[in-house]
MDAnalysis code that builds the backbone (N, CA, C; Angstrom):
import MDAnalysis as mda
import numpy as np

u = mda.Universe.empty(246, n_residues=82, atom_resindex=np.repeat(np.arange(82), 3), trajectory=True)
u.add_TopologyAttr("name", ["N", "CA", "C"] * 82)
u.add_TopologyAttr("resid", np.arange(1, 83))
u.add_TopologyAttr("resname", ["UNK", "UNK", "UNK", "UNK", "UNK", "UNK", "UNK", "UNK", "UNK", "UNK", "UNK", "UNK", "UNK", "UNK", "UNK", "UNK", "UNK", "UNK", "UNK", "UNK", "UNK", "UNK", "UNK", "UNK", "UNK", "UNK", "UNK", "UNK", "UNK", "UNK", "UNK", "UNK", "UNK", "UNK", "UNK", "UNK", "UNK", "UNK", "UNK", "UNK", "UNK", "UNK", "UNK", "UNK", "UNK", "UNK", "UNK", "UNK", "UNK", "UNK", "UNK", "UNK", "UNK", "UNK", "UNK", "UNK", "UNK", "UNK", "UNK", "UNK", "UNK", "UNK", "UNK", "UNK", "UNK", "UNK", "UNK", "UNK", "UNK", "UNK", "UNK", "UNK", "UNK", "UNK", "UNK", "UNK", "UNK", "UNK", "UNK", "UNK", "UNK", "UNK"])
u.atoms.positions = np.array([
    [120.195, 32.299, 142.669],
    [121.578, 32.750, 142.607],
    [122.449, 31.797, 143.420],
    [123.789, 31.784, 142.925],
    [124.507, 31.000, 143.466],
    [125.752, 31.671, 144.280],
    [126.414, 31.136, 145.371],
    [127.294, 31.613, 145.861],
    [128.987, 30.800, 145.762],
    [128.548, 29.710, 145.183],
    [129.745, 29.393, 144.874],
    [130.323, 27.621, 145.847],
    [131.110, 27.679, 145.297],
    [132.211, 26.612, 146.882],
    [132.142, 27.026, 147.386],
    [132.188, 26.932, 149.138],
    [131.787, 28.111, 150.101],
    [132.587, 27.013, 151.493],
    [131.995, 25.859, 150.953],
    [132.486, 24.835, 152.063],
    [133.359, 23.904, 151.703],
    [134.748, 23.179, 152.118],
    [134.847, 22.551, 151.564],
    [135.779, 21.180, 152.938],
    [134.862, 19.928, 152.782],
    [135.064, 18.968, 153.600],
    [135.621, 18.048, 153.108],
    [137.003, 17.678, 154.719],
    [138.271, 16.649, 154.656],
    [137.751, 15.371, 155.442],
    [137.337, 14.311, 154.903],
    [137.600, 13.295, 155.744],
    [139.218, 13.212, 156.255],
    [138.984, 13.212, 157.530],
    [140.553, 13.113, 158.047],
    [140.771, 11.644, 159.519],
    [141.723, 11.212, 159.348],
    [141.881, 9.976, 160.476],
    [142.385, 9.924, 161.813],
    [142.645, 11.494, 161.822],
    [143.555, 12.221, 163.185],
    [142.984, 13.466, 163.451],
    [141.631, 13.900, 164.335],
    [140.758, 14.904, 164.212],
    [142.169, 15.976, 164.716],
    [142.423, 15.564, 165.818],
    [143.392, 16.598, 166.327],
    [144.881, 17.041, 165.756],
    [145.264, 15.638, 164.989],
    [146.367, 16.367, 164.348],
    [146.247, 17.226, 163.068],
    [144.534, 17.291, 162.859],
    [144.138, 17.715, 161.153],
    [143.887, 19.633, 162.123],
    [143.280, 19.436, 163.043],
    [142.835, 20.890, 164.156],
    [144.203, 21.472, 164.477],
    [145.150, 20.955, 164.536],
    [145.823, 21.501, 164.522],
    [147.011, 21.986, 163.430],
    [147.348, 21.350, 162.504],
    [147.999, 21.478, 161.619],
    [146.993, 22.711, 160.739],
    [146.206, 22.671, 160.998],
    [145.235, 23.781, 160.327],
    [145.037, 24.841, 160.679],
    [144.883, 25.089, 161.873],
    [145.333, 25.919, 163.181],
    [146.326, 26.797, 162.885],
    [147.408, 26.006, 162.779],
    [149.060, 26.628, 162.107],
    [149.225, 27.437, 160.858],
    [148.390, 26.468, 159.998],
    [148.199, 27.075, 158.498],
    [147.944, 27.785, 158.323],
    [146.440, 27.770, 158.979],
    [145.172, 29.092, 158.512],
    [145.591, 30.652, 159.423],
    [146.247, 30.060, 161.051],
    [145.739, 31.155, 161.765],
    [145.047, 31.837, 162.132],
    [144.035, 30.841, 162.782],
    [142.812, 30.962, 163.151],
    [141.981, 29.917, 164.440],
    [141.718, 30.167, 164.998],
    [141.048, 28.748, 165.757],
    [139.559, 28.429, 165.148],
    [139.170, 26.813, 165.119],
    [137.883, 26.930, 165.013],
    [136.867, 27.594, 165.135],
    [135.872, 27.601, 164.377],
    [134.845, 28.387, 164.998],
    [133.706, 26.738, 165.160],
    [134.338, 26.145, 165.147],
    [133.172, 24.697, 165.566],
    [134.251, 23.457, 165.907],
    [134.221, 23.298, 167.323],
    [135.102, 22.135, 167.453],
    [134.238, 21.175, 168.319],
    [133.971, 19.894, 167.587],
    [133.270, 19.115, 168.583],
    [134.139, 17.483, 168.039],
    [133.495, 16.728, 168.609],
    [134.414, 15.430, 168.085],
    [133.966, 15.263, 166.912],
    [133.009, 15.204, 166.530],
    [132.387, 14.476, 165.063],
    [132.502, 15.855, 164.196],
    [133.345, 16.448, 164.490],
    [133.252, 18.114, 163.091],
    [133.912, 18.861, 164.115],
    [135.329, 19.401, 163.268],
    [135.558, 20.477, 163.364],
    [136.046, 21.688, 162.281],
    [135.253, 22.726, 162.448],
    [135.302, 23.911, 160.921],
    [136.302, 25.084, 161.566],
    [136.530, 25.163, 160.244],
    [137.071, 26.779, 160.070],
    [136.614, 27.739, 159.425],
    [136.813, 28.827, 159.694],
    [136.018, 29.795, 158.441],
    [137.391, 30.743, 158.560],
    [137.613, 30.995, 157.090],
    [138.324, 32.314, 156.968],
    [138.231, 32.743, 155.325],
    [138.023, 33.865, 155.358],
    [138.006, 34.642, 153.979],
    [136.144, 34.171, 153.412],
    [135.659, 33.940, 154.185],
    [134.148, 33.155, 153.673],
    [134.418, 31.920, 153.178],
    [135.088, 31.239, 153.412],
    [135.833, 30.105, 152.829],
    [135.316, 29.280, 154.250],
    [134.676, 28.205, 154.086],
    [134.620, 27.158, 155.309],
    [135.800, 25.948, 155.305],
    [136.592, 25.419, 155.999],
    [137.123, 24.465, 155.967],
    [136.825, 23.741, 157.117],
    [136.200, 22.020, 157.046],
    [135.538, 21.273, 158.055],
    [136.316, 19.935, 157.525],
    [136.317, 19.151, 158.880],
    [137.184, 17.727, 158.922],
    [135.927, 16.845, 159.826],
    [135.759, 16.216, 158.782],
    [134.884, 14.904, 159.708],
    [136.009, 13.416, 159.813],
    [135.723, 13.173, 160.871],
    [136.514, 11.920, 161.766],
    [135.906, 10.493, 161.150],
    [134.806, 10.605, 160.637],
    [133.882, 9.378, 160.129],
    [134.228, 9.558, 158.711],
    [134.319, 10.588, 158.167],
    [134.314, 10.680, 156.599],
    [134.787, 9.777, 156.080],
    [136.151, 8.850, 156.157],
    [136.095, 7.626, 155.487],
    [135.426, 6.274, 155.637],
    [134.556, 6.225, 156.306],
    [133.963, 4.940, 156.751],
    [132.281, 5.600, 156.657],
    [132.208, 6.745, 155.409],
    [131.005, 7.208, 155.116],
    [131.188, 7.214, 153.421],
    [132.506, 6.429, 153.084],
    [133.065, 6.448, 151.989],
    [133.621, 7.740, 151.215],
    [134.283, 8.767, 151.987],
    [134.819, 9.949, 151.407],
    [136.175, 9.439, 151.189],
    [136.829, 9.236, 149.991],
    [137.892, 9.087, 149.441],
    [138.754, 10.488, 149.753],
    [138.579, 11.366, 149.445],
    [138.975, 12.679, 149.342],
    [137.872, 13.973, 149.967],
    [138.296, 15.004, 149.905],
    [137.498, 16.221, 150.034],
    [136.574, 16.399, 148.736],
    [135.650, 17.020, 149.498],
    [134.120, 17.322, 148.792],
    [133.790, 18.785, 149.282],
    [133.794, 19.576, 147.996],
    [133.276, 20.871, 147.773],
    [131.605, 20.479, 147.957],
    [131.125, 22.142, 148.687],
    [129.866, 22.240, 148.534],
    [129.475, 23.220, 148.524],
    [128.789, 23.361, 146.957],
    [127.874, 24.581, 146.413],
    [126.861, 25.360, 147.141],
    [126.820, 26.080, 147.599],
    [125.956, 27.270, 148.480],
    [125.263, 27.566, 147.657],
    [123.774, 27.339, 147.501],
    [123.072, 28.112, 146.642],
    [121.768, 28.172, 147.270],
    [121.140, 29.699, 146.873],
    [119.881, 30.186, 147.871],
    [118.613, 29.737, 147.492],
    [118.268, 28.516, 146.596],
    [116.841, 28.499, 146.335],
    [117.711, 26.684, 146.177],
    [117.672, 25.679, 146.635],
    [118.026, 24.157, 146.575],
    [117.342, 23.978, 145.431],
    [115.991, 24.227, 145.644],
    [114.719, 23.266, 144.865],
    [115.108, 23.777, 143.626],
    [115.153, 24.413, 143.097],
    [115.288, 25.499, 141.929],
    [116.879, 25.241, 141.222],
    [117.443, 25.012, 142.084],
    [118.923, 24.606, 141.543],
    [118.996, 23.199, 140.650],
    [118.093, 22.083, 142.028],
    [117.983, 21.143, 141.328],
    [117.195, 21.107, 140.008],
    [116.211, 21.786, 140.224],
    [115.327, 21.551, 138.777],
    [116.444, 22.079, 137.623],
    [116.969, 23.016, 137.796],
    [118.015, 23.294, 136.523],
    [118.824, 22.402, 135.958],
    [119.618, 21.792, 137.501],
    [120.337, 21.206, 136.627],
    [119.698, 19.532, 136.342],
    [118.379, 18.914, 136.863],
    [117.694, 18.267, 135.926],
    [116.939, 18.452, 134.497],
    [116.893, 19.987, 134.410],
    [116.454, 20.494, 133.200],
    [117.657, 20.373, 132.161],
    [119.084, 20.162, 132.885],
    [120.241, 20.255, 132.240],
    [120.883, 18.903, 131.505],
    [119.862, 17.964, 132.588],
    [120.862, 16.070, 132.042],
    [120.885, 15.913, 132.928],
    [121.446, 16.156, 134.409],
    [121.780, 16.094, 135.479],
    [120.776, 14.504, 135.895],
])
């Protein structure tokens, strides 16, 4: 079974001006603030900013699928074309 987007990560170039402008938005404080990652969670919704993400080649934000069996996911969707 799958749970969906659940996470979804910003390479950003200003950890603190992204922590905070998010801060403002969401109304919420982190629930993970360290230098190399800081997340949010609200509504089951994760929102995380990595400081490296562009020089790990993240152009943009990257959704990530939550799902409870990995191995099993993958085989599907290699059973699929994938």
């Amino acid at each position: 079974m799958t749970e969906g987007v659940k996470t979804i990560m910003y390479p950003v170039g200003n950890l603190g001006k992204a922590k905070t402008l998010y801060g403002e938005l969401l109304g919420v404080e982190p629930y993970m603030d360290e230098p190399y990652y800081v997340g949010f969670s609200i509504g089951g919704q994760d929102v995380g900013f990595d400081p490296h993400g562009h020089a790990k080649g993240m152009t943009g934000p990257v959704g990530y699928w939550h799902v409870d069996d990995i191995e099993q996911s993958l085989r599907a969707l290699l059973d699929a074309g994938a």
